[in-house]
N, CA, C and O atoms as CSV, one atom per row, in Angstrom:
chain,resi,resn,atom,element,x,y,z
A,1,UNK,N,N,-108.095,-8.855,-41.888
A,1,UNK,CA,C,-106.817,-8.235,-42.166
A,1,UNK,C,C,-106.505,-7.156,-41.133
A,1,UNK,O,O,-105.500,-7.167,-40.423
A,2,UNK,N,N,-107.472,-6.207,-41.113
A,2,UNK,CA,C,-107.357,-5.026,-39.971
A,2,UNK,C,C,-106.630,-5.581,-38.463
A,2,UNK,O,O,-105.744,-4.978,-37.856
A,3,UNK,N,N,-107.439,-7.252,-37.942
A,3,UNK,CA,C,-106.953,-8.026,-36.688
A,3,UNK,C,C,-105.285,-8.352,-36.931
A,3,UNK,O,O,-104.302,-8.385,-36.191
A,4,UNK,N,N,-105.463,-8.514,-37.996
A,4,UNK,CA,C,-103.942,-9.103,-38.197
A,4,UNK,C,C,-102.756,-8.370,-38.320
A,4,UNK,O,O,-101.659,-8.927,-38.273
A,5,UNK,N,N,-102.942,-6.705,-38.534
A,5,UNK,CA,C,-102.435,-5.898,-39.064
A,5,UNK,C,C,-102.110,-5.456,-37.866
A,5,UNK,O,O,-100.978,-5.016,-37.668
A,6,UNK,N,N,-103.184,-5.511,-36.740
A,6,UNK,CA,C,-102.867,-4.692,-35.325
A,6,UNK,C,C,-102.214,-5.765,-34.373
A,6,UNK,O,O,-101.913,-5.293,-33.276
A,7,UNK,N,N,-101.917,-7.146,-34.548
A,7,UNK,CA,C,-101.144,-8.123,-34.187
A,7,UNK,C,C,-100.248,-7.558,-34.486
A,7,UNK,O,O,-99.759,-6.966,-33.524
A,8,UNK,N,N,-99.778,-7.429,-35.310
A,8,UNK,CA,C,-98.471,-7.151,-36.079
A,8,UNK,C,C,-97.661,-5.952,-35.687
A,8,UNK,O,O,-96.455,-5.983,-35.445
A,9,UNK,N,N,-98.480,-4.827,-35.644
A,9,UNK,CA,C,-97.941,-3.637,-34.746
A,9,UNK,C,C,-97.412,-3.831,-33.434
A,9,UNK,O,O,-96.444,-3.336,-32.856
A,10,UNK,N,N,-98.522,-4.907,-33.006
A,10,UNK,CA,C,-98.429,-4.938,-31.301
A,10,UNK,C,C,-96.919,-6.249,-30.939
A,10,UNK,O,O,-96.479,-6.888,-29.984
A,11,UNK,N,N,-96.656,-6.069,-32.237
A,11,UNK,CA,C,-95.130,-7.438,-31.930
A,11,UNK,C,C,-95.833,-9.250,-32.261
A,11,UNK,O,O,-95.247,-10.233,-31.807
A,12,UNK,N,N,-96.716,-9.330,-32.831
A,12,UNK,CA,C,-96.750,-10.489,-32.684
A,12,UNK,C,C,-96.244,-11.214,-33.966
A,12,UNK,O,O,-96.951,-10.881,-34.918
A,13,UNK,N,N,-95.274,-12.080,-34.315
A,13,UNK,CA,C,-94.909,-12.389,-35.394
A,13,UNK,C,C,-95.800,-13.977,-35.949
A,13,UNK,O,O,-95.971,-14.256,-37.135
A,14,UNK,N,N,-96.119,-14.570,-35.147
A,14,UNK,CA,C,-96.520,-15.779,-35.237
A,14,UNK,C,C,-98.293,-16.392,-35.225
A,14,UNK,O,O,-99.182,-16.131,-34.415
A,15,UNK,N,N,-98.329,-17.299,-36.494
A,15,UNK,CA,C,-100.026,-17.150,-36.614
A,15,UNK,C,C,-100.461,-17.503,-34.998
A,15,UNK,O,O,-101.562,-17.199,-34.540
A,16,UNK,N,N,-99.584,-18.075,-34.360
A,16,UNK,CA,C,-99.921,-18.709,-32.879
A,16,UNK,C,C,-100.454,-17.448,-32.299
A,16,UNK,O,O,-101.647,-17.156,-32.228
A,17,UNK,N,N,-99.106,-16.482,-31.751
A,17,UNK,CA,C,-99.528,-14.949,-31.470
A,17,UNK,C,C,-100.397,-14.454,-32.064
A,17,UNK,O,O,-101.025,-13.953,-31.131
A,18,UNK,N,N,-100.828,-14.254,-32.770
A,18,UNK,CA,C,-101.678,-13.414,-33.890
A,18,UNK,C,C,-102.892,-13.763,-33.109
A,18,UNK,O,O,-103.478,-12.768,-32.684
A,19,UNK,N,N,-103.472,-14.991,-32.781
A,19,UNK,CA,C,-104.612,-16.020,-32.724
A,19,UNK,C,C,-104.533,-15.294,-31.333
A,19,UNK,O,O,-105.433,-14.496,-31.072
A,20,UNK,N,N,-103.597,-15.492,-30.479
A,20,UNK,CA,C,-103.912,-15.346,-29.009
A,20,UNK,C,C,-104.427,-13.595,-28.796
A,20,UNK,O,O,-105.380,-13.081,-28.209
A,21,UNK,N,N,-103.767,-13.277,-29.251
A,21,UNK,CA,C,-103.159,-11.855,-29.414
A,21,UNK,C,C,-105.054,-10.975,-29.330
A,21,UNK,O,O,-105.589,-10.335,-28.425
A,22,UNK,N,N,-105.541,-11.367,-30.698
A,22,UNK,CA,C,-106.604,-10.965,-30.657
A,22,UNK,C,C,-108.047,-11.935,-29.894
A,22,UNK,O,O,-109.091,-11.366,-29.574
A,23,UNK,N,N,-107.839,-13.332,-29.723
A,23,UNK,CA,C,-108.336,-13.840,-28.159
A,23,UNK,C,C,-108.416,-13.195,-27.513
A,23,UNK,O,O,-109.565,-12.776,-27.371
A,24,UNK,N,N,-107.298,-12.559,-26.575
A,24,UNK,CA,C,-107.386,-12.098,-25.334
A,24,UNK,C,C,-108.037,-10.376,-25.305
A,24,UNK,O,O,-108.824,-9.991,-24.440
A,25,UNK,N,N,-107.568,-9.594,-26.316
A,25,UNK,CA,C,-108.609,-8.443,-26.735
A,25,UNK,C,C,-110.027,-8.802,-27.683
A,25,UNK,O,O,-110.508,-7.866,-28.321
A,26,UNK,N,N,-110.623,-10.038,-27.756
A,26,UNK,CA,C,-111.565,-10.107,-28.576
A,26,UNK,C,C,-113.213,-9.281,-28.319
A,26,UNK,O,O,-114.068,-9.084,-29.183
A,27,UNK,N,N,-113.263,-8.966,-27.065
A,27,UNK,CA,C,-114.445,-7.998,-26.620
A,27,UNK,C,C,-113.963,-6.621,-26.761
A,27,UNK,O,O,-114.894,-5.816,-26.742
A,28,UNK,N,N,-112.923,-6.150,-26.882
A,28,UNK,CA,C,-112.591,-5.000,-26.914
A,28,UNK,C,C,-112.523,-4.486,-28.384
A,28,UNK,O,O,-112.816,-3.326,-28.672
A,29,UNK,N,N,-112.089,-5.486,-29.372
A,29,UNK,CA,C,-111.928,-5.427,-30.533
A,29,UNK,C,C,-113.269,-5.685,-31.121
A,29,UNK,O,O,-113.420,-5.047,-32.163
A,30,UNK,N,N,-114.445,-6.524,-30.737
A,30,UNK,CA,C,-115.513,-6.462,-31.277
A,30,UNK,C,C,-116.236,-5.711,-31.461
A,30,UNK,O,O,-116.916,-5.665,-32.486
A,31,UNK,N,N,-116.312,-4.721,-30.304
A,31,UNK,CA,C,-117.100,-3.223,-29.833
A,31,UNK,C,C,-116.607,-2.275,-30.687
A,31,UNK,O,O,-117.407,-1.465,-31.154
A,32,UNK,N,N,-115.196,-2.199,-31.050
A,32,UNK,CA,C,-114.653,-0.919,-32.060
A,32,UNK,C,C,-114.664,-1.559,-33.053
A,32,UNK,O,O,-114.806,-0.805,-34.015
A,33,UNK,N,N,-114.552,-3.050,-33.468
A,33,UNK,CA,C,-114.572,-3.034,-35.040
A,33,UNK,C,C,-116.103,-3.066,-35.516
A,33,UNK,O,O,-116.523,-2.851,-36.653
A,34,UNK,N,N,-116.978,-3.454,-34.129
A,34,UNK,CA,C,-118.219,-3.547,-34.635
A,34,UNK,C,C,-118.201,-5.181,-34.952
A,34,UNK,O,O,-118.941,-5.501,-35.881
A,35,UNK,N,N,-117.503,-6.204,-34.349
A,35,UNK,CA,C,-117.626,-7.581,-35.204
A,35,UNK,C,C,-118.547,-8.480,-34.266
A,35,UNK,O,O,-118.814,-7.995,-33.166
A,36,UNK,N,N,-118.994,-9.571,-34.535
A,36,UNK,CA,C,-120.200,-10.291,-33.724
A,36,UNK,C,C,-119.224,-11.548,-33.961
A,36,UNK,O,O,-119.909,-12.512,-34.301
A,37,UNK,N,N,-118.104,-11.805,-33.910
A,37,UNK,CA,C,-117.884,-13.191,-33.634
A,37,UNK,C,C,-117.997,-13.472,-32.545
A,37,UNK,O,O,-117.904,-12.774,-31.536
A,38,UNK,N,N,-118.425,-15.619,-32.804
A,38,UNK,CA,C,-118.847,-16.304,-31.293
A,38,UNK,C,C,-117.560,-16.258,-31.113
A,38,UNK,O,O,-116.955,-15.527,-30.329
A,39,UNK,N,N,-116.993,-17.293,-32.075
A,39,UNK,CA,C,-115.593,-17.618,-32.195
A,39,UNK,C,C,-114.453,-16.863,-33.073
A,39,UNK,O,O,-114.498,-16.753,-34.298
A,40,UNK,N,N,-113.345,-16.327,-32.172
A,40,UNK,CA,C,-112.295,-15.758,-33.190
A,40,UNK,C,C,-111.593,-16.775,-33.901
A,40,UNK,O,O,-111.451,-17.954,-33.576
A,41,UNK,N,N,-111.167,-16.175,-34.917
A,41,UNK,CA,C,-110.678,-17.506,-36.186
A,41,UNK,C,C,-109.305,-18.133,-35.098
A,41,UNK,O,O,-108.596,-17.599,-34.244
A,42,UNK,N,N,-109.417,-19.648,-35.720
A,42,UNK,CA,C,-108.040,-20.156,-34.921
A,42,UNK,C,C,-106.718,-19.964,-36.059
A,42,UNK,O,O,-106.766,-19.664,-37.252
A,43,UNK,N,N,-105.695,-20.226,-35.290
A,43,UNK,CA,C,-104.092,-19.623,-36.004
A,43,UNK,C,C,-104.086,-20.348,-37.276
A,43,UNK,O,O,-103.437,-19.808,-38.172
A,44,UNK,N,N,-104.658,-21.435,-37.544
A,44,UNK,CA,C,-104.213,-21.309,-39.079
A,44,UNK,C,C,-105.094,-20.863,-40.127
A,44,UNK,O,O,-104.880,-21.001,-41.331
A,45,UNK,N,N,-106.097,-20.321,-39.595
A,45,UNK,CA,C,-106.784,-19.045,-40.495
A,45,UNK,C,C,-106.013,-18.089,-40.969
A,45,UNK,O,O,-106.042,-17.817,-42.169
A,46,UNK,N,N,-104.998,-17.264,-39.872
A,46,UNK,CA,C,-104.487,-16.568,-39.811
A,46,UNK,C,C,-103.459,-16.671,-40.733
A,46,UNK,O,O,-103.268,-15.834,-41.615
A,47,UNK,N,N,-102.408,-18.235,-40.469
A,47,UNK,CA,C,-101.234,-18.407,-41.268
A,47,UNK,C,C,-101.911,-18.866,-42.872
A,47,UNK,O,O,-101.198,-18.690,-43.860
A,48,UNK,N,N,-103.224,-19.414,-43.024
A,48,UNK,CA,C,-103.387,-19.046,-44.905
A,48,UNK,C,C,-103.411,-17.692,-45.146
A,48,UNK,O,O,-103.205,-17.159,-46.237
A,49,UNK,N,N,-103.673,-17.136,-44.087
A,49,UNK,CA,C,-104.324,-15.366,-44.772
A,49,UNK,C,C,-102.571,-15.089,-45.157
A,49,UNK,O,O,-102.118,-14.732,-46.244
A,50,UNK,N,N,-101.902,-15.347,-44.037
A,50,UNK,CA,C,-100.399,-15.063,-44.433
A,50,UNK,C,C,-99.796,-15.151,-45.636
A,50,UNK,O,O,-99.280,-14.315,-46.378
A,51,UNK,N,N,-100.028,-16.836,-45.716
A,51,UNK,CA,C,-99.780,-17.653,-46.661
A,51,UNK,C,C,-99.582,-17.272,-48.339
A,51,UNK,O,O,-98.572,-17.148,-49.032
A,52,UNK,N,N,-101.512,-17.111,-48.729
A,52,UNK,CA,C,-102.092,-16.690,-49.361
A,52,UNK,C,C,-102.206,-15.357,-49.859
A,52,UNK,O,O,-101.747,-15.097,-50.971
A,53,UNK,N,N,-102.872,-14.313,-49.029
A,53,UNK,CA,C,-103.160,-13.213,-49.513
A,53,UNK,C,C,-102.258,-12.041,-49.691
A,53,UNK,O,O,-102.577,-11.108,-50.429
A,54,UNK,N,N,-100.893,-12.080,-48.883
A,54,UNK,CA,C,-99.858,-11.410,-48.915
A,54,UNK,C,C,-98.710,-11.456,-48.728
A,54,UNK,O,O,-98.380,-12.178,-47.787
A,55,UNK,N,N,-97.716,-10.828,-49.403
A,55,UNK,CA,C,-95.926,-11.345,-49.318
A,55,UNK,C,C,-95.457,-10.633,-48.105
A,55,UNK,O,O,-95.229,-9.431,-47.970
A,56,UNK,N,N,-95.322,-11.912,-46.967
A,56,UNK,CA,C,-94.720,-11.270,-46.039
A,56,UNK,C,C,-93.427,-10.453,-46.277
A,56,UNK,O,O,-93.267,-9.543,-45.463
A,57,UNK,N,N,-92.823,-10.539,-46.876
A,57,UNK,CA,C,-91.544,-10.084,-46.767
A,57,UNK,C,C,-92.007,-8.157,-46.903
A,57,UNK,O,O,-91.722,-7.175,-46.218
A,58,UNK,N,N,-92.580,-8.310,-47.774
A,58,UNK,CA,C,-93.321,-6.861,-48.321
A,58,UNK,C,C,-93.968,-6.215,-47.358
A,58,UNK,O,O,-93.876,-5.005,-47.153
A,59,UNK,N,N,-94.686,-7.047,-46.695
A,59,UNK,CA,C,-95.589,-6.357,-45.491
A,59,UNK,C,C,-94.560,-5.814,-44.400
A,59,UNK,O,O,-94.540,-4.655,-43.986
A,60,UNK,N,N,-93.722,-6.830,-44.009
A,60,UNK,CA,C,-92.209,-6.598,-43.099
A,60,UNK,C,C,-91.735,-5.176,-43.642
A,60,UNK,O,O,-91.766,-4.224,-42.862
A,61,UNK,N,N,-91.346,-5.018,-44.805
A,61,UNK,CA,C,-90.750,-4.050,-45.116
A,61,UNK,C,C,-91.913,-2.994,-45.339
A,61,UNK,O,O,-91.159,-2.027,-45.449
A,62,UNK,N,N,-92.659,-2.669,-45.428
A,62,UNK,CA,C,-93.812,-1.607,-45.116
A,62,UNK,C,C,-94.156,-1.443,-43.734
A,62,UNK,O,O,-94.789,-0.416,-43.489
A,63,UNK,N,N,-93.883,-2.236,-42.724
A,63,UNK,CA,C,-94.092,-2.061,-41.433
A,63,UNK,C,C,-93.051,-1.329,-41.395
A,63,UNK,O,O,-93.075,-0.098,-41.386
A,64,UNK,N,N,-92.042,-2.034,-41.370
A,64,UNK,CA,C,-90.738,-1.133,-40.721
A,64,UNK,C,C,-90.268,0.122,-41.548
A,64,UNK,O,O,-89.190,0.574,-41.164
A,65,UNK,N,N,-90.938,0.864,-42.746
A,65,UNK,CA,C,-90.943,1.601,-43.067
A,65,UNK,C,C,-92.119,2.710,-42.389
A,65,UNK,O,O,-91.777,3.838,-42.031
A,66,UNK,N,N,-93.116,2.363,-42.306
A,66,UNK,CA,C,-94.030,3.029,-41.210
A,66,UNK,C,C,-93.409,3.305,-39.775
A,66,UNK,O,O,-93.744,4.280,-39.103
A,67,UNK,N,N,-92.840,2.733,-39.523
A,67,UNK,CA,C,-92.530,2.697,-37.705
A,67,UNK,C,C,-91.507,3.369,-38.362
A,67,UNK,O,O,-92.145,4.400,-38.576
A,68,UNK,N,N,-90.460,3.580,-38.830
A,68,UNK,CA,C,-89.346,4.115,-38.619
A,68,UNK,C,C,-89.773,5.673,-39.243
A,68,UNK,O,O,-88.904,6.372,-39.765
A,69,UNK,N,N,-90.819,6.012,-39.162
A,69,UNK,CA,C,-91.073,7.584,-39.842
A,69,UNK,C,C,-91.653,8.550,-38.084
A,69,UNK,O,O,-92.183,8.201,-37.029
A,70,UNK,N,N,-91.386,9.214,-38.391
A,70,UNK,CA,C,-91.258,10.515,-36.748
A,70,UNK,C,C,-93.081,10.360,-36.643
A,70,UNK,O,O,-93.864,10.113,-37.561
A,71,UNK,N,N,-93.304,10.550,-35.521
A,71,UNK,CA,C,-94.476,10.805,-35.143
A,71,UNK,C,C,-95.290,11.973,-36.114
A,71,UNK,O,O,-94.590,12.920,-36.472
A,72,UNK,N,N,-96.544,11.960,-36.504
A,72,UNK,CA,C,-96.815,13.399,-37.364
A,72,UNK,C,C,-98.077,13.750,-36.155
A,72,UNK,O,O,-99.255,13.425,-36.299
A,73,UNK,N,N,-97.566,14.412,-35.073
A,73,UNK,CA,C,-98.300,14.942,-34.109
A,73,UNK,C,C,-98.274,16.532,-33.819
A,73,UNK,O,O,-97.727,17.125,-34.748
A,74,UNK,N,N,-98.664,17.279,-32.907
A,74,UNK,CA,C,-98.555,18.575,-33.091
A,74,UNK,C,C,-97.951,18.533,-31.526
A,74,UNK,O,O,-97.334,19.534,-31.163
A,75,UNK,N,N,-98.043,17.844,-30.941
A,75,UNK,CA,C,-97.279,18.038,-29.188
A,75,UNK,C,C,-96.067,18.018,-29.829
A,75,UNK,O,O,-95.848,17.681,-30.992
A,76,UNK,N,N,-94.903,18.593,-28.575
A,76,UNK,CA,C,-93.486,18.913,-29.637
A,76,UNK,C,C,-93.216,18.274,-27.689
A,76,UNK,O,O,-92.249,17.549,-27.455
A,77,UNK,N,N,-93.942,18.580,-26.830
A,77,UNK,CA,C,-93.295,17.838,-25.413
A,77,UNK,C,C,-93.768,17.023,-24.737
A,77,UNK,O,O,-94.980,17.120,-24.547
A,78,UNK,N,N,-93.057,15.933,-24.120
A,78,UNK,CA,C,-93.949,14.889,-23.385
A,78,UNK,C,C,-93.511,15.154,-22.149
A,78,UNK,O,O,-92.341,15.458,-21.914
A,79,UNK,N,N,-94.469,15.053,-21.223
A,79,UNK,CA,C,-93.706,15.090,-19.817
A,79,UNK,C,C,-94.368,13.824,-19.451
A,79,UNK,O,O,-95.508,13.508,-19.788
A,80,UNK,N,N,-93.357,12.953,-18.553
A,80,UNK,CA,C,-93.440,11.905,-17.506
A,80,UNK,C,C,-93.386,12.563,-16.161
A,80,UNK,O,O,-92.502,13.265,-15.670
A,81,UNK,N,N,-95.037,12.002,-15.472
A,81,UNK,CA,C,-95.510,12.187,-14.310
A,81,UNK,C,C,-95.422,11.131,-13.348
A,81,UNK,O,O,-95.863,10.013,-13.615
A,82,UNK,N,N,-94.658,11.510,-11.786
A,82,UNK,CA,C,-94.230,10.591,-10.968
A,82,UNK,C,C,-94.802,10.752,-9.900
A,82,UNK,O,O,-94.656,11.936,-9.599
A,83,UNK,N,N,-95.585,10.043,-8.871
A,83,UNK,CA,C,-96.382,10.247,-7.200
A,83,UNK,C,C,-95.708,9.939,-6.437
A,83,UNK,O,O,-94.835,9.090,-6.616
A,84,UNK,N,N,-95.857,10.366,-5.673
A,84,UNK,CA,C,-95.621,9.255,-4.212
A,84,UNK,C,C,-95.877,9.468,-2.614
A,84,UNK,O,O,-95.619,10.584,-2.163
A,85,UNK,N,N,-96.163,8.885,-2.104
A,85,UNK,CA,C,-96.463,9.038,-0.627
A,85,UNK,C,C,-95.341,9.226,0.206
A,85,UNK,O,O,-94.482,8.388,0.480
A,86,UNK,N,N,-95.455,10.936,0.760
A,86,UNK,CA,C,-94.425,10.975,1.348
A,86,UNK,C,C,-94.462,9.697,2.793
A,86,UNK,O,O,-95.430,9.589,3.546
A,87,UNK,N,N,-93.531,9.079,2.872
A,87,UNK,CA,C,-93.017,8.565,4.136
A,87,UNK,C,C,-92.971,9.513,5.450
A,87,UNK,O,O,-92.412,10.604,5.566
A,88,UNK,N,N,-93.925,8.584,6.664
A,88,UNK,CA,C,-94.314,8.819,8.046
A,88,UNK,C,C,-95.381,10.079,8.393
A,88,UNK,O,O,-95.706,10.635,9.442
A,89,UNK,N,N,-95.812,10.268,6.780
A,89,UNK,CA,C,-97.101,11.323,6.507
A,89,UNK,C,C,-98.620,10.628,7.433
A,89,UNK,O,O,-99.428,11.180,8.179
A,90,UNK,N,N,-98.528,9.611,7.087
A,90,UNK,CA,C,-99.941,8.840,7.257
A,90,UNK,C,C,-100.043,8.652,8.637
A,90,UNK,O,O,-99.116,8.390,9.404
A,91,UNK,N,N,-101.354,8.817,8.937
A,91,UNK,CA,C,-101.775,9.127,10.520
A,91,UNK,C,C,-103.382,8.557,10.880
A,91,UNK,O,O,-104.143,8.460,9.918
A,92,UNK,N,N,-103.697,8.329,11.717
A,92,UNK,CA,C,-105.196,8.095,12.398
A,92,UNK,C,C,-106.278,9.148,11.776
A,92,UNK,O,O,-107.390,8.942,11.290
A,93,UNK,N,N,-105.395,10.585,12.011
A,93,UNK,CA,C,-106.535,12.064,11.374
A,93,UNK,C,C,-106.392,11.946,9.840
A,93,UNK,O,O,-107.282,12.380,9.109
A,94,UNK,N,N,-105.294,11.369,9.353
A,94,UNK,CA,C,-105.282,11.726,8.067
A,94,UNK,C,C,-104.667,10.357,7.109
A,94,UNK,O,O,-103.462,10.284,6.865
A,95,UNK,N,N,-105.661,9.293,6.607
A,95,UNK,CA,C,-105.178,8.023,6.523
A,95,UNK,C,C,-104.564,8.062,5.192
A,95,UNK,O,O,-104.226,6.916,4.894
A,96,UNK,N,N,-104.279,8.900,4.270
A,96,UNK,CA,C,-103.762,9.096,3.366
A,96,UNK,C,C,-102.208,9.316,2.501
A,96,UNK,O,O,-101.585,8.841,1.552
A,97,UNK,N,N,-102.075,10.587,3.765
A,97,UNK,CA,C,-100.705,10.728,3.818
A,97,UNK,C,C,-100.647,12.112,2.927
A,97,UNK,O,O,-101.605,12.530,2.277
A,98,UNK,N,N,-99.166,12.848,3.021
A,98,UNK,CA,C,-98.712,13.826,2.211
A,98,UNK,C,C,-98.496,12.916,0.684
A,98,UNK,O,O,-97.858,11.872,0.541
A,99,UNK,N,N,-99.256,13.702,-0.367
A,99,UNK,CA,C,-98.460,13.196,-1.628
A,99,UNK,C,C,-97.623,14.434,-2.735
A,99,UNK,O,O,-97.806,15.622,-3.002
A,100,UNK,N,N,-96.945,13.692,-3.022
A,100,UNK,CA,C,-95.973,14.745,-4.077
A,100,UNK,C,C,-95.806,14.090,-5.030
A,100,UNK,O,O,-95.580,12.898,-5.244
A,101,UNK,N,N,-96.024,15.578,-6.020
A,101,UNK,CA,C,-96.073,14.983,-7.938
A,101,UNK,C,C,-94.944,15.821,-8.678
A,101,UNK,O,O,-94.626,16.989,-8.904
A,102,UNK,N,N,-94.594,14.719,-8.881
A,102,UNK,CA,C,-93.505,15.050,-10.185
A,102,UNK,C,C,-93.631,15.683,-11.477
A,102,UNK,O,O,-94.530,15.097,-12.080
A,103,UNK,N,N,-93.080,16.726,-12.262
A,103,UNK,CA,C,-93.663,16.445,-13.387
A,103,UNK,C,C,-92.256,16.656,-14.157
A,103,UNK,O,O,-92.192,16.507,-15.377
């Protein structure tokens, strides 16, 4: 459920997605959930768990009740940080170049 739950955050609507979704993070997800699968379950594991164990419609509407609530963080500012190599900086003595940061 936890795999399926973080599909779901991450946009995936479909047992297809769901299946790939956690495929392609399956070493990353094994190490933090702690799981030893050889094999991750294939998509229609996923679509009985759907199926079966919970009313999508309900889950839909508890997602989008979660996401639509404000961050509960204590940063109040974000700054976006920008680089770049100044142009005709870079030289034989200095293969790097001038850089300048944005903030």
């Amino acid at each position: 459920m936890v795999i399926l739950i973080l599909a779901k955050l991450c946009g995936q609507d479909t047992a297809y997605g769901i299946a790939d979704w956690a495929q392609q993070r399956g070493s990353y997800l094994g190490e933090i959930l702690r799981l030893t699968y050889k094999r991750w379950p294939h998509h229609s594991t996923y679509r009985r768990i759907m199926e079966t164990c919970f009313d999508q419609e309900e889950f839909e509407r508890l997602m989008r009740e979660f996401l639509s609530q404000p961050a509960q963080t204590r940063q109040s500012v974000v700054i976006a940080i920008d680089g770049k190599t100044v142009r005709g900086t870079i030289s034989q003595n200095d293969p790097f170049g001038l850089h300048l940061l944005t903030a």
